[in-house]
C-alpha positions in Angstrom: 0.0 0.0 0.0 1.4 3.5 -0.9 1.6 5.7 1.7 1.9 9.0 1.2 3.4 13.1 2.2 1.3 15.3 3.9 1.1 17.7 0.4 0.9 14.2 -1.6 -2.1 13.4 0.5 -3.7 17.1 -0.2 -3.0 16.7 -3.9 -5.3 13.9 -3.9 -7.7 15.4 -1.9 -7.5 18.5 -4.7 -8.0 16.1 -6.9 -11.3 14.2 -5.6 -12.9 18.1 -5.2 -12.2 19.6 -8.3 -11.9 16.3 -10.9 -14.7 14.0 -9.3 -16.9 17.0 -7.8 -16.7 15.7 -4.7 -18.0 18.6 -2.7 -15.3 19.2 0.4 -18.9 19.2 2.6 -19.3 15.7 1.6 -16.3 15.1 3.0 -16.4 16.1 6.1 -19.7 14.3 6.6 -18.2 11.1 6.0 -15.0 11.6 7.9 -17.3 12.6 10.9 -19.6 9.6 10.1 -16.4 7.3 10.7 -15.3 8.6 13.7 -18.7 8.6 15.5 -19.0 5.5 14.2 -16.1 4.5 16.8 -16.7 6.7 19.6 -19.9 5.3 19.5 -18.4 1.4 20.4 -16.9 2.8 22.7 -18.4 5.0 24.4 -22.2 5.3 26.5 -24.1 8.6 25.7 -24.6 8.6 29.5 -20.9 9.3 29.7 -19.0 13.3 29.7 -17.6 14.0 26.1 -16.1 17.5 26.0 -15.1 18.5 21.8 -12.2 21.1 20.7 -12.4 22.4 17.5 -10.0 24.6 15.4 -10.5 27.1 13.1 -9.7 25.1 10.2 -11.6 22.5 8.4 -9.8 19.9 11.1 -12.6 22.1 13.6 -15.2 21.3 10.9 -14.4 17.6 11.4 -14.9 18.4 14.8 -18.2 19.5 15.1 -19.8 17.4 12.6 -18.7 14.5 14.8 -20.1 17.0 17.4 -24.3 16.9 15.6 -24.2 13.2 14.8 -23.1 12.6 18.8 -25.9 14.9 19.9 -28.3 12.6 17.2 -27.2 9.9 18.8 -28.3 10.8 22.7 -25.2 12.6 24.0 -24.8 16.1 25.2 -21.0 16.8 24.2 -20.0 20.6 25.3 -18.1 22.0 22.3 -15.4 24.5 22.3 -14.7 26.2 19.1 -11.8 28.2 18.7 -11.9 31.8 17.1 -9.9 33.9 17.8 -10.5 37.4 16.8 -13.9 35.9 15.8 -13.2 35.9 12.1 -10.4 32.9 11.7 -12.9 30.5 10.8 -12.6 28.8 7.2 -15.8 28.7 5.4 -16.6 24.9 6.1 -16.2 25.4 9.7 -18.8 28.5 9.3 -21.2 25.7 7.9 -20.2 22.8 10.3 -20.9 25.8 13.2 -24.2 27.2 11.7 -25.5 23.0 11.4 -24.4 22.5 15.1 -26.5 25.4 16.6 -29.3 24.4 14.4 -29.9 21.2 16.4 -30.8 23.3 19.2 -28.8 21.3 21.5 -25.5 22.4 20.9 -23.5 23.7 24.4 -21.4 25.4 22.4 -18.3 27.9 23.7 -17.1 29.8 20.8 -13.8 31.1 21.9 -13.1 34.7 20.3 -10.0 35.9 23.1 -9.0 34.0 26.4 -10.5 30.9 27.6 -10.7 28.9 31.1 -10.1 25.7 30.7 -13.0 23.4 31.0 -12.6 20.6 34.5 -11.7 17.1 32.4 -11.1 14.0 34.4 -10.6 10.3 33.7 -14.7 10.1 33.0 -14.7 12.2 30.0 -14.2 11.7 25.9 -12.0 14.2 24.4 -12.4 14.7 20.6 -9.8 16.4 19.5 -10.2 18.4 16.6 -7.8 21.4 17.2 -5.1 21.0 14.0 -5.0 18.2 11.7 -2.4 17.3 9.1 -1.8 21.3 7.9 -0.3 22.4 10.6 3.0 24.2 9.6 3.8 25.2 13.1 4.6 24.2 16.9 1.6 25.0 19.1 1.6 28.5 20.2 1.6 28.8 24.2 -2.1 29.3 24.8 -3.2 25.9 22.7 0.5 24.0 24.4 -0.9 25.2 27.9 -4.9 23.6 27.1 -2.9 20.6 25.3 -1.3 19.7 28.6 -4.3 19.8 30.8 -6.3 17.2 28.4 -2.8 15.4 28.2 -3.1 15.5 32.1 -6.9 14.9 32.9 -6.4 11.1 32.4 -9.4 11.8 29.6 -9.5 9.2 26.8 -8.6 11.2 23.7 -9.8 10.5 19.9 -7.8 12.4 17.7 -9.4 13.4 14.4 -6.9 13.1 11.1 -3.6 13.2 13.3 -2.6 14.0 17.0 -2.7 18.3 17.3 0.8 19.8 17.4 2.1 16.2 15.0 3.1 17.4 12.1 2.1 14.4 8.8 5.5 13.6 7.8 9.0 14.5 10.5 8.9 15.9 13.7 12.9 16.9 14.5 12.1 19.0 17.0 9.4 17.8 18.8 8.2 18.9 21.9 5.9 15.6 23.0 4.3 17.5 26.0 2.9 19.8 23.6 0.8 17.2 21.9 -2.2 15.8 22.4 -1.7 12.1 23.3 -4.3 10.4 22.0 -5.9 6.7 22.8 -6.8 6.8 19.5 -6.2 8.3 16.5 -8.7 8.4 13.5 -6.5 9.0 10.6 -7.9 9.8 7.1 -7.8 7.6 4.6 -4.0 7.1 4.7 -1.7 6.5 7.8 0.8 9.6 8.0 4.4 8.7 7.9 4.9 10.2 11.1 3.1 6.7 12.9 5.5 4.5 11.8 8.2 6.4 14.0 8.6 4.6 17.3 9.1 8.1 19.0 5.9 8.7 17.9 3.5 5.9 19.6 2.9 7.4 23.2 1.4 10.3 20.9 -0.7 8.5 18.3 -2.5 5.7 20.4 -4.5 3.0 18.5 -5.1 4.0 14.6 -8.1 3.5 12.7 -8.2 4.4 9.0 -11.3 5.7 8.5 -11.7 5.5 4.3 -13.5 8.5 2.7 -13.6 7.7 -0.3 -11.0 9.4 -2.1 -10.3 9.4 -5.9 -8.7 5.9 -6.9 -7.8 7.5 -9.6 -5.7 9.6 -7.9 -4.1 7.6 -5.8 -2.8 5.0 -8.3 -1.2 8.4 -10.4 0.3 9.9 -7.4 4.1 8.0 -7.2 5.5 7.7 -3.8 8.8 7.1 -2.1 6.8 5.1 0.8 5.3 2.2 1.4 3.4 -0.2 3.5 3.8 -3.8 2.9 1.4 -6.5 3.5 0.2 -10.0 1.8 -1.0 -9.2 -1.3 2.4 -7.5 -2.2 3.9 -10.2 -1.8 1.9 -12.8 -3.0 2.4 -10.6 -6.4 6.3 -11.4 -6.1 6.7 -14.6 -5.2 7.6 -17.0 -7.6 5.3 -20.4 -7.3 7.3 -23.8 -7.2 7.7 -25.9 -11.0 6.1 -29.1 -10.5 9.3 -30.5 -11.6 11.8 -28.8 -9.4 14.7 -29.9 -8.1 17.1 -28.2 -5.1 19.3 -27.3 -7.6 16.4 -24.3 -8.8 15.9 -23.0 -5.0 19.9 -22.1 -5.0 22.6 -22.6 -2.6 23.2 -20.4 0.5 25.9 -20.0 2.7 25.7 -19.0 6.3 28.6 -17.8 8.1 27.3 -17.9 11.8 28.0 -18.9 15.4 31.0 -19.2 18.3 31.6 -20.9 21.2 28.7 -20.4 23.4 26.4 -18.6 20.4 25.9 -21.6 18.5 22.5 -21.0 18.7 22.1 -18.2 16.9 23.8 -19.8 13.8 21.3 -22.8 14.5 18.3 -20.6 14.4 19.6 -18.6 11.2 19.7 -22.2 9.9 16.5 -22.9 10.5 15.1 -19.5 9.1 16.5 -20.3 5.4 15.6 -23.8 5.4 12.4 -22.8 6.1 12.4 -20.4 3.7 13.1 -22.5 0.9 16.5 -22.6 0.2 17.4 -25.5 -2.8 21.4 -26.2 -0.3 22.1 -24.5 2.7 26.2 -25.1 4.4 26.9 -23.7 7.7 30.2 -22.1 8.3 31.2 -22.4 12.2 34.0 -23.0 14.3 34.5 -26.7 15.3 32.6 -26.0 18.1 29.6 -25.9 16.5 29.8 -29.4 14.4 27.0 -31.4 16.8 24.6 -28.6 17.3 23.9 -27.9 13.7 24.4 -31.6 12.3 21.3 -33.0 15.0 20.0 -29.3 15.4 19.5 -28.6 11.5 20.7 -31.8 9.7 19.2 -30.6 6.5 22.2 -27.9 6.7 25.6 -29.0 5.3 28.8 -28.2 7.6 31.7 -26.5 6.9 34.2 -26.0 9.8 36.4 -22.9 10.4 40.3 -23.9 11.1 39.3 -22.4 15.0 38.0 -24.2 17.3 35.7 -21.7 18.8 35.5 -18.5 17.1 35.1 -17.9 12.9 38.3 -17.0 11.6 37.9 -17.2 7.6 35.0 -16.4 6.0 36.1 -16.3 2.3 34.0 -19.4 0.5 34.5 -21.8 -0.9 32.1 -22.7 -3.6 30.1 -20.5 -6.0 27.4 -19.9 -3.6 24.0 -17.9 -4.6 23.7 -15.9 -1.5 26.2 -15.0 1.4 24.9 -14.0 4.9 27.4 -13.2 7.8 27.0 -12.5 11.4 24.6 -14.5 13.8 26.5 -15.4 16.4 30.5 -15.1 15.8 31.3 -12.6 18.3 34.1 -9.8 18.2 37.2 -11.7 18.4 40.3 -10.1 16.7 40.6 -12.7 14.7 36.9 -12.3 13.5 37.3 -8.6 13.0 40.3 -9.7 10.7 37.8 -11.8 8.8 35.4 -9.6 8.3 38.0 -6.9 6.9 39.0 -9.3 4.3 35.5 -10.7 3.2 34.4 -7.3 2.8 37.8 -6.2 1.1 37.0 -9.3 -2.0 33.8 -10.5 -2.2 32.0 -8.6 -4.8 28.7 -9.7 -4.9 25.9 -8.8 -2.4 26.0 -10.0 0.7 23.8 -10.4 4.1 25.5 -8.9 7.1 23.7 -8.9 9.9 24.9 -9.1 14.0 28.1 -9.4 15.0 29.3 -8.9 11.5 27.7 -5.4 12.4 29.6 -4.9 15.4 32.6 -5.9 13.6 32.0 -3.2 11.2 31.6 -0.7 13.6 35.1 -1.6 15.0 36.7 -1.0 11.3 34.5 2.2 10.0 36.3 2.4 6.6 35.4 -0.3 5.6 31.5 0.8 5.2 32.6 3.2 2.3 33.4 -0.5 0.9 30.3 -2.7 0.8 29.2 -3.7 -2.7 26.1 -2.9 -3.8 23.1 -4.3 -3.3 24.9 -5.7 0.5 22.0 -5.7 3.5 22.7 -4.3 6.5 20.1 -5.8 9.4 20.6 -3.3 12.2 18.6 -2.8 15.1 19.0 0.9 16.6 21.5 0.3 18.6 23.8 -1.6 16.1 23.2 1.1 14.1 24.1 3.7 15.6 27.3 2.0 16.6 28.0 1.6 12.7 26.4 5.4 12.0 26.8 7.6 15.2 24.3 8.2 17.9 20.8 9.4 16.6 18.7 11.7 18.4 15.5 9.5 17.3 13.9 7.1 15.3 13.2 9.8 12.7 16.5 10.9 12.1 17.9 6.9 12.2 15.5 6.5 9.2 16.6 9.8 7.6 20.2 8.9 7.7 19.7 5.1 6.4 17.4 6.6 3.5 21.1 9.0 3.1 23.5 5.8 3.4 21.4 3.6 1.0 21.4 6.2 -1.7 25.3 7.4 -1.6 26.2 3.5 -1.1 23.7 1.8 -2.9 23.2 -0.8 -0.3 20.2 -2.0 1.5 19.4 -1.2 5.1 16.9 -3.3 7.1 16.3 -1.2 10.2 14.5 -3.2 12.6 11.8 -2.3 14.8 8.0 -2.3 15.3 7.1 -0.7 12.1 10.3 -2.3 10.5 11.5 0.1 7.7 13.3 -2.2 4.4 15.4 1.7 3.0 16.4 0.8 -0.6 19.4 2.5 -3.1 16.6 4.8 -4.6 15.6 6.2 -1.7 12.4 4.3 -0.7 11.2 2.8 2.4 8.8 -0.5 2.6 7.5 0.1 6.5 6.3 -3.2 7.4 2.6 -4.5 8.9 3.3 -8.3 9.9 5.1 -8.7 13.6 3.9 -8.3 17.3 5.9 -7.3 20.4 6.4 -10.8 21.1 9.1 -11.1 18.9 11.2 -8.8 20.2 13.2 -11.9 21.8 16.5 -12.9 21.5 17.4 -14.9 17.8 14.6 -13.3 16.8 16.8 -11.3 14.1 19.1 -14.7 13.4 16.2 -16.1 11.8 15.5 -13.1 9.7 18.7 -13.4 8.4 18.7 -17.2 7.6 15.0 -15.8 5.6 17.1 -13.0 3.9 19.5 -15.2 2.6 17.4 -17.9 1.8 15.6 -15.6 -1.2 18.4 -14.2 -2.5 19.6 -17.4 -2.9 16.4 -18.1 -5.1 17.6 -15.6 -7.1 15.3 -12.6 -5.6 17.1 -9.4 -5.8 18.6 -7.7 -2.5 16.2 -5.1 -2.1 13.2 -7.6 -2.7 14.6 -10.9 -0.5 14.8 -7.9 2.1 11.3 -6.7 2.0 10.0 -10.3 1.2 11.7 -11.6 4.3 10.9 -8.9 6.7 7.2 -9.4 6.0 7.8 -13.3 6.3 9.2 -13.0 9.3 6.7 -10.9 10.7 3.9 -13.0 9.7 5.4 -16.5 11.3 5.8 -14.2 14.7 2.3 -13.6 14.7 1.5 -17.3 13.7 4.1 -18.7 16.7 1.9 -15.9 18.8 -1.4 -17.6 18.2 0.0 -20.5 19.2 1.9 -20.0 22.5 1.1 -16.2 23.3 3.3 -13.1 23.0 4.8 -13.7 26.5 5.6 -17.4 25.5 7.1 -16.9 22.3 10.6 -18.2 21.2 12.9 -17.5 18.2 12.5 -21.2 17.7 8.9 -20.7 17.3 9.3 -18.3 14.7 11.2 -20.1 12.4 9.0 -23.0 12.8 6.1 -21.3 11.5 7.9 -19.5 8.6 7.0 -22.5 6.3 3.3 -21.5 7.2 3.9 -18.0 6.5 4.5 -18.5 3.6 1.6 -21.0 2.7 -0.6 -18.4 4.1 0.7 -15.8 1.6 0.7 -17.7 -1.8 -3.0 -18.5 -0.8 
């Protein structure tokens, strides 16, 4: 699913008014009819519900959810904010005038200074201050009444976006100047801005509430963002040939493990044999020879010349795909490794882990990873390879810089798991739940990784492909045992039926 910029967003909604004649009016009724539609499973009309609207047609919103409330049973009181008494765009004139005509309506129309109404823990906040055109940080009077709803315990629904988010980046955010929702009622399209982990506290559950916006529109409006779920995928992926053999699934090799972190390399084993991969071989130190022949006998094994750390990496064979990392530790010797691999092997590569960390300890050689190389980072791996990041936002913003000057793929993982591609774009991903976020958790998404490139999926694809994969067999494992149950091991078990579940 596309996802779009704030302006990208209002160029479709340009569109749907002035091509379709879609009047905006119609609009507004619909995005109101959505989100009363879940206030009302959610809420009693017996219970408080106090609504703030701004000026702008966000405030329009706002008191069309305000009418149907009223035509529902509830008695919401309604704050509507214009200052001067003349800042009101002309839908929010109408929204007003058909608010009052209910005779109803407690409504506060604020023209200069306010006191701020008594919210507690009881009431419904709908807030409809600023949407998704705000250009600005709050100004002290609306940052002040933003706190006390942020304060008052009061459930929140946000309409459009949180007020004081801004749609796309946030660098200097101020989070106690926002409204933190407990749900956000965004419309028709997610803004980038919730897929940034600094963001959740602020955004609360989100709802898409579809308005109907020109299709037409949407499928002619490029964009450098993405959400990827199921049906993109089931559009890439190859099905088998009746009459295949291992050698048409490709051969991988996986360079993984050390004395006391053989597991990892036996759960990255298990990730690309479940994955698919035609010949998988193991590279470990001695160590490792009886856990991965009984753990993953399907594997082949190639020992290092150490008996408990990796030492050479260089292969061997003519393998299809190359993954390096789970597993082997910092060791000098490693580091050394690492340094030559990178240094001579010219096709793209899986480096994931440790090899990370080994990276980080020789910083030129980033500036020499062929293109088309993944990089699996998690934040803090990345910023040991990067430099310290101020947030989530910038960490995206300077992988989205890195892949396009090095032409290399970063995975950076995470809730909302962001695949950044050579030409700039970013698949965020939809599979996964907070039960993976367990150790070997990545070691299998690397065995996944590897596993389709091997097939012969490109980098950037085998990278988007697997994160979704992966994703998908957490939440299977999590049906099965729970979020607070859930292993690594259970992950890769279920990737098979992840990716049954996809092709279906």
């Amino acid at each position: 699913m596309k996802l779009f910029t704030n302006d990208e967003i209002r160029g479709i909604d340009r569109y749907t008014i002035d091509e379709e004649g879609i009047p905006a009016r119609e609009l507004i009724q619909r995005v109101a009819e959505g989100v009363a539609a879940e206030i009302l499973a959610r809420r009693r009309p017996s219970q408080p519900v106090t609504v703030f609207a701004g000026p702008g047609n966000n405030g329009a919103d706002a008191l069309a959810v305000a009418r149907l409330l009223i035509e529902q049973g509830f008695d919401p009181e309604v704050f509507l904010f214009n200052i001067r008494g003349n800042s009101l765009s002309r839908e929010c004139r109408v929204c007003r005038d058909e608010l009052l005509a209910t005779g109803r309506a407690r409504l506060i129309e604020i023209t200069d200074s306010m006191e701020h109404p008594e919210l507690t823990e009881r009431h419904l906040v709908v807030d409809g201050l600023f949407g998704s055109g705000l250009r600005d940080h709050l100004g002290s009077g609306y940052a002040m009444l933003v706190r006390d709803i942020n304060d008052s315990g009061a459930e929140v629904v946000s309409i459009d976006i949180p007020s004081g988010l801004f749609a796309d980046w946030n660098p200097n955010l101020i989070e106690r100047n926002v409204v933190h929702a407990s749900l956000t009622c965004a419309i028709q399209f997610p803004r980038l801005s919730f897929f940034m982990a600094d963001n959740a506290a602020i955004t609360g559950h989100v709802k898409v509430i579809d308005i109907g916006l020109s299709k037409a529109a949407i499928r002619a409006t490029p964009s450098k963002y993405h959400l990827v779920e199921a049906a993109d995928l089931r559009r890439v992926l190859r099905e088998r040939p009746l009459f295949a053999s291992k050698a048409d699934f490709g051969s991988a090799l996986l360079v993984a493990g050390s004395y006391g972190m053989m597991g990892a390399a036996l759960l990255a084993a298990r990730g690309a044999l479940r994955s698919g991969v035609g010949k998988l071989t193991v590279h470990s130190p001695r160590c490792g020879f009886n856990i991965l022949q009984s753990g993953a006998p399907e594997a082949l094994f190639h020992h290092d010349k150490n008996d408990v750390a990796v030492t050479d990496i260089m292969p061997q064979h003519d393998y299809n795909a190359v993954a390096v990392g789970p597993g082997i530790g910092v060791a000098d010797a490693t580091i050394q490794a690492i340094d030559i691999f990178i240094r001579n092997y010219r096709q793209p590569s899986v480096l994931d882990a440790d090899a990370l960390n080994c990276l980080a300890r020789r910083q030129p050689l980033l500036a020499m990873l062929t293109p088309g190389t993944v990089l699996t980072p998690h934040a803090a791996e990345f910023d040991r390879l990067f430099g310290p990041q101020p947030s989530a936002e910038a960490r995206l913003l300077k992988a989205i810089d890195i892949c396009r000057r090095q032409k290399i793929v970063i995975v950076l993982k995470g809730h909302y798991t962001a695949t950044v591609r050579p030409d700039g774009k970013v698949f965020f991903n939809s599979s996964g739940n907070p039960g993976m976020a367990t150790a070997g958790s990545g070691d299998v998404l690397t065995g996944i990784i590897a596993s389709l490139m091997a097939q012969g999926y490109r980098s950037e694809l085998a990278a988007v492909a697997g994160v979704f994969i992966h994703g998908l067999a957490g939440d299977i494992a999590a049906k099965r045992h729970g979020e607070w149950g859930l292993t690594s091991a259970d992950i890769a078990d279920c990737v098979g039926q992840a990716i049954k579940t996809i092709m279906e």
